[in-house]
C-alpha positions as CSV (number, residue, x, y, z in Angstrom):
1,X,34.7,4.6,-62.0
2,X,35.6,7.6,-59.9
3,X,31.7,8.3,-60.3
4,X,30.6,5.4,-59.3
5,X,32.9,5.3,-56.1
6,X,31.8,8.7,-55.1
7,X,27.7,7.8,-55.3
8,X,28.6,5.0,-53.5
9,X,30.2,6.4,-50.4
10,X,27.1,9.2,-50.7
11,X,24.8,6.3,-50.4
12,X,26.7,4.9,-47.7
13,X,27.3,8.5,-45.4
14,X,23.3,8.7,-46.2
15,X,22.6,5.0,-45.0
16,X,24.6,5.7,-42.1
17,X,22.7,8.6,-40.7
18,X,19.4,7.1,-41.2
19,X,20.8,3.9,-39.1
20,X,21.9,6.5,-36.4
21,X,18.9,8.4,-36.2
22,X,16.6,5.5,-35.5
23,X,18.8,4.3,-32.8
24,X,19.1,8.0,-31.3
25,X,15.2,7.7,-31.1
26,X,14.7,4.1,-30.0
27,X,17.3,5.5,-27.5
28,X,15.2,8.4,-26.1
29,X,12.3,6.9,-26.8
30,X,13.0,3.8,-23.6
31,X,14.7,6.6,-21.6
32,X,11.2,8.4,-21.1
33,X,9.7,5.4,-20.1
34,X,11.9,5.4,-16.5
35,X,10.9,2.9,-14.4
36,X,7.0,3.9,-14.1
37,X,6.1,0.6,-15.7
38,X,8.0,-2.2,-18.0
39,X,5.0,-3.4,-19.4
40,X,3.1,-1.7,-22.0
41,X,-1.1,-2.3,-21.7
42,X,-2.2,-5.0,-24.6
43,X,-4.3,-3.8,-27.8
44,X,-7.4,-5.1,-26.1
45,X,-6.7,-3.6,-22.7
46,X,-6.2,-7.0,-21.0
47,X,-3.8,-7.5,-18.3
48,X,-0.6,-8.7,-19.8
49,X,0.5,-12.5,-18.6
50,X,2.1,-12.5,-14.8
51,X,5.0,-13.1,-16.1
52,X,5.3,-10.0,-18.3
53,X,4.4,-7.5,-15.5
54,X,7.6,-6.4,-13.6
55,X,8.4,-8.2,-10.3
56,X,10.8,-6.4,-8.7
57,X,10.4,-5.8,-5.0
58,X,10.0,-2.1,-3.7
59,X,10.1,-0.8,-0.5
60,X,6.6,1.2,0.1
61,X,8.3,4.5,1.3
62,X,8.0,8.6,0.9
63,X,9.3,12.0,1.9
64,X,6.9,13.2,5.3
65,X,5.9,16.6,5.7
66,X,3.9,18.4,8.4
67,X,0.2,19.0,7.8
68,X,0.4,18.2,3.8
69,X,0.5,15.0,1.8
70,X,4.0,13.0,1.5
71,X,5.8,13.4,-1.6
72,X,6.1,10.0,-3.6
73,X,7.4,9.3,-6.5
74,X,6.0,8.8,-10.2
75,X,6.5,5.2,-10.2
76,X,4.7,5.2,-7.2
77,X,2.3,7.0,-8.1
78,X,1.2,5.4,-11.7
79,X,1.7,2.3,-9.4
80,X,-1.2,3.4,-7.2
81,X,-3.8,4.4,-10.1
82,X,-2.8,1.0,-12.5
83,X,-3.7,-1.5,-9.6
84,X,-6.2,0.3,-7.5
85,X,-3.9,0.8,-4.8
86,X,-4.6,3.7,-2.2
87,X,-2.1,5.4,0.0
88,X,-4.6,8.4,0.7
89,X,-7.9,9.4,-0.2
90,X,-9.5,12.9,-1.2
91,X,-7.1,15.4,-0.2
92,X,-9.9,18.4,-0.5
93,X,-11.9,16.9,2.8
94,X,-10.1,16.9,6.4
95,X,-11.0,13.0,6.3
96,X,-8.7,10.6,8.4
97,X,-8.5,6.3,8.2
98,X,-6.9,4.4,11.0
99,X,-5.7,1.7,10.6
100,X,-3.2,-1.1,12.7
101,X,-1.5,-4.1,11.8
102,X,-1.6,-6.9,14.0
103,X,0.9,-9.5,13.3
104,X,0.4,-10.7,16.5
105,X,-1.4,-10.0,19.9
106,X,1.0,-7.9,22.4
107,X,-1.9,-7.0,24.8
108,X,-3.1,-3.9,23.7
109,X,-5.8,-4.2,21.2
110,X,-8.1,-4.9,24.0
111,X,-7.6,-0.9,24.6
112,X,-7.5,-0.1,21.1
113,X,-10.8,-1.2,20.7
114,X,-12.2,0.4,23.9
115,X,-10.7,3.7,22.9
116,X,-12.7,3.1,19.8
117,X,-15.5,2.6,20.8
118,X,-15.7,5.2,23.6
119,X,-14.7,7.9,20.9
120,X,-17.1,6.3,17.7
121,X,-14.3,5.9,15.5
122,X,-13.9,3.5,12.8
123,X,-11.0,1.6,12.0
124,X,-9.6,-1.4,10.2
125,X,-6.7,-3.8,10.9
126,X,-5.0,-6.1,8.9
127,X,-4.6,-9.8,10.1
128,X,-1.9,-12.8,9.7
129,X,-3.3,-16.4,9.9
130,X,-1.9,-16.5,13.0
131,X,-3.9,-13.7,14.5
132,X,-7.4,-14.7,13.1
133,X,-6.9,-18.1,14.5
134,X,-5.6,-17.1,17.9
135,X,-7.3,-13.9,18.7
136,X,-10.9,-14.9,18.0
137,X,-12.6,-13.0,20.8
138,X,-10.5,-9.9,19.4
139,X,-11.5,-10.3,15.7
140,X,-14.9,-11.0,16.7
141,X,-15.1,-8.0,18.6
142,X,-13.3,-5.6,15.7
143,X,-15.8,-6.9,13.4
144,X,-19.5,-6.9,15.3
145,X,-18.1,-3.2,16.6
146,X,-18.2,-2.7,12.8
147,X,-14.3,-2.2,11.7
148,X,-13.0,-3.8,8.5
149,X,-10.3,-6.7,9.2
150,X,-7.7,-6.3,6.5
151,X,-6.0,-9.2,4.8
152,X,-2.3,-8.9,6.0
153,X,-1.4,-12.3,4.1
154,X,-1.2,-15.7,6.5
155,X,2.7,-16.1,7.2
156,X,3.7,-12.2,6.9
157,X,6.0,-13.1,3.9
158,X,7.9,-10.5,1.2
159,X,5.2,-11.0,-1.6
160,X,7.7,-10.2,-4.4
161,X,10.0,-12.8,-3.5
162,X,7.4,-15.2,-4.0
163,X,5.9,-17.0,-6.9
164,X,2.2,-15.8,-8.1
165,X,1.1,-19.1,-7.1
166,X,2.3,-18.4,-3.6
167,X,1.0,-14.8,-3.3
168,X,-2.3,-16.1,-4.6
169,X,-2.5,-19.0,-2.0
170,X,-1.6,-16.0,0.8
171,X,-4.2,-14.4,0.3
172,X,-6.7,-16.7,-0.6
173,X,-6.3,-19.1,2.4
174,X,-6.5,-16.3,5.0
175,X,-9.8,-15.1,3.4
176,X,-11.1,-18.3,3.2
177,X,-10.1,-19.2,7.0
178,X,-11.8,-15.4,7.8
179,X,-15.0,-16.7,5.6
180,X,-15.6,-19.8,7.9
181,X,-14.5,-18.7,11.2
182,X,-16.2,-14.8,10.8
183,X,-18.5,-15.4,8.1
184,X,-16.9,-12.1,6.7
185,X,-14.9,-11.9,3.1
186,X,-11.5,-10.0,3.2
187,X,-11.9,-6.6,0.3
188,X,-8.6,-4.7,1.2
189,X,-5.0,-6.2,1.1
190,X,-2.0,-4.6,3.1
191,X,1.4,-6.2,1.7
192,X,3.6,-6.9,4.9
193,X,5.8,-4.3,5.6
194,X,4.8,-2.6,2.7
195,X,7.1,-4.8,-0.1
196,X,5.1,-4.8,-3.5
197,X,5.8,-5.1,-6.7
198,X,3.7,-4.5,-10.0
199,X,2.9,-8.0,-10.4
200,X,1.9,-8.4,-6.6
201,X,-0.7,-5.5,-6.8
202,X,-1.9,-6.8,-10.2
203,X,-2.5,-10.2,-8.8
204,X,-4.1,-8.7,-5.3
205,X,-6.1,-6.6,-7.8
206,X,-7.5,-9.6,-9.9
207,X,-8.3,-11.5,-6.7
208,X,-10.7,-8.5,-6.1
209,X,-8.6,-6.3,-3.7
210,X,-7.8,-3.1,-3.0
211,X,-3.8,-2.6,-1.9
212,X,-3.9,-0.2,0.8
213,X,-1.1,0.8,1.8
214,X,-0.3,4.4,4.0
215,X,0.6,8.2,4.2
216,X,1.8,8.5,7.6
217,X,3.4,5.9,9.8
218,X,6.3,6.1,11.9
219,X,8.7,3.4,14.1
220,X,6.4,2.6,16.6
221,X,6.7,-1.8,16.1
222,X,9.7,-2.0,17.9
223,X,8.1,-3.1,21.4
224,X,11.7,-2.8,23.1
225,X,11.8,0.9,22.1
226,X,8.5,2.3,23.6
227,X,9.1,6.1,24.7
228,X,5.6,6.9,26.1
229,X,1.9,8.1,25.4
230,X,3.3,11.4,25.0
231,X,6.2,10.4,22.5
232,X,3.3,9.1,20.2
233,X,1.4,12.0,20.1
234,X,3.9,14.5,18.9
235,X,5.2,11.6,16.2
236,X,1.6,11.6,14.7
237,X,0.0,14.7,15.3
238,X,2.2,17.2,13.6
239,X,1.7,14.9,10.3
240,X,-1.9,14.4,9.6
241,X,-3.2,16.0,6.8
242,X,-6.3,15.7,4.4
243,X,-7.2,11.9,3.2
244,X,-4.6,10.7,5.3
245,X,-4.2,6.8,5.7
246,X,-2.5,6.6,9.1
247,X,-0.9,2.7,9.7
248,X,-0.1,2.6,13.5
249,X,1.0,-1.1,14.7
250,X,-1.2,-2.5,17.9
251,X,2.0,-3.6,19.7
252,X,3.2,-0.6,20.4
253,X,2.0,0.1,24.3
254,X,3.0,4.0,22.8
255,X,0.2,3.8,20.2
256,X,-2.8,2.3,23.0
257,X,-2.0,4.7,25.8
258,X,-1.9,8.2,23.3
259,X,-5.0,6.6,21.2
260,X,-7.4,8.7,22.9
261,X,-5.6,12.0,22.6
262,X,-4.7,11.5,19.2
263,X,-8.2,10.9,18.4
264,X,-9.5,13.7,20.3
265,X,-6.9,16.3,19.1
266,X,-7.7,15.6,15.3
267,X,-11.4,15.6,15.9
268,X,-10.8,19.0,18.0
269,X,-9.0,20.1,14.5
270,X,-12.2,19.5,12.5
271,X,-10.8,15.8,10.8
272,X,-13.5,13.4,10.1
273,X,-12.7,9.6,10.8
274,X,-14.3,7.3,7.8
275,X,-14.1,3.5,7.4
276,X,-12.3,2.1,4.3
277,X,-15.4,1.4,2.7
278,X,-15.5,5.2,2.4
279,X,-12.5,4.9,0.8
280,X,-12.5,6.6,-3.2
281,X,-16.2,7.6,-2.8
């Protein structure tokens, strides 16, 4: 009997380590994961259903530093190469994109565009519902002078709060209202103020979009806290750097008035300005 007892309480201290060792691994095992991405790829390499791909809300953000790429994070990062999302292109070439969002019409795109077009440089802005339907003679002008009108949703709202039904409907009904009125179909996607989540990019990205989002930008929207042309030009200056995606906003009287500078000092430092149809290639 004492036998028995003994192999028994062997078999048990030998059960119990097995038990903890496959816990200890499962353990470590989620802990590499972090928070890069919840949802492992299927077998076939589809897309896993909506409702499996993470939905919570992030704030598109980084670490600036002068003349060299921001520093992002890992989940940002895998982010950007799962749901063909661009925040900057080719960091080898002294390549520029400028770009403005234009939730609404504060009087200055006017300039905008006449500082683009005296200087030959491409750009691309991103449009609400209300815009396209109340700036026509500005949208057609951004588009015969050959710049991409981005799809900046119709209402402006925080995509991840949303259902994918709503998302979809965003996007969809502002490209379709750009399609009769322009006769021009929406390729890039600019989330409003830069809110995403996995399962908004993954539905942008099924809908045939690229998310672009942005490597420079500072606090230019607040139109009660212009500081001047010259204010403008030392925020975005001292922080361009190779493949850069610059996001200025078009209300800002700051942004019009240190345009032409800005454009001629980067230029004068050998940048190239491309359209985002350049972008990736």
């Amino acid at each position: 009997m004492y036998v028995k007892k003994t192999f028994n309480m062997k078999g048990m201290n030998i059960m119990k380590k097995i038990i903890l060792t496959v816990l200890c691994s499962a353990i470590l095992l989620s802990g590499c994961t972090g928070n890069v991405s919840t949802i492992a790829p299927a077998s076939d390499g589809a897309r896993p259903p909506y409702e499996q791909i993470n939905g919570e809300g992030s704030g598109w953000g980084f670490v600036r530093k002068k003349g060299e790429p921001p520093e992002i994070t890992a989940a940002q990062r895998e982010a950007m190469q799962s749901y063909d999302c661009y925040y900057i292109d080719n960091t080898n070439e002294k390549t520029l994109y400028l770009t403005f969002d234009e939730g609404y019409e504060n009087g200055y795109t006017s300039k905008i565009l006449d500082v683009l077009e005296e200087t030959q440089t491409p750009a691309a802005f991103f449009v609400t519902g209300p815009y396209l339907e109340n700036q026509q003679e500005l949208v057609k002008r951004m588009i015969d002078n050959g710049h991409v009108v981005g799809n900046h949703t119709v209402n402006h709202l925080n995509l991840p709060k949303q259902s994918v039904e709503t998302v979809q409907k965003e996007l969809d009904d502002l490209n379709k209202k750009c399609e009769e009125m322009y006769g021009v179909t929406m390729k890039y996607m600019r989330p409003p103020e830069g809110e995403y989540s996995e399962r908004v990019l993954a539905v942008a990205q099924d809908m045939g979009y690229k998310t672009v989002l942005w490597s420079f930008a500072y606090k230019d929207w607040d139109i009660n806290m212009q500081q001047g042309a010259e204010h403008a030009f030392k925020q975005v200056t001292p922080y361009l750097h190779n493949g850069a995606i610059l996001l200025l906003h078009a209300v800002s009287s700051d942004n019009a008035n240190a345009l032409e500078d800005i454009i001629n000092y980067a230029k004068g430092e050998g940048y190239v300005f491309k359209s985002l149809d350049e972008l990736g290639q």
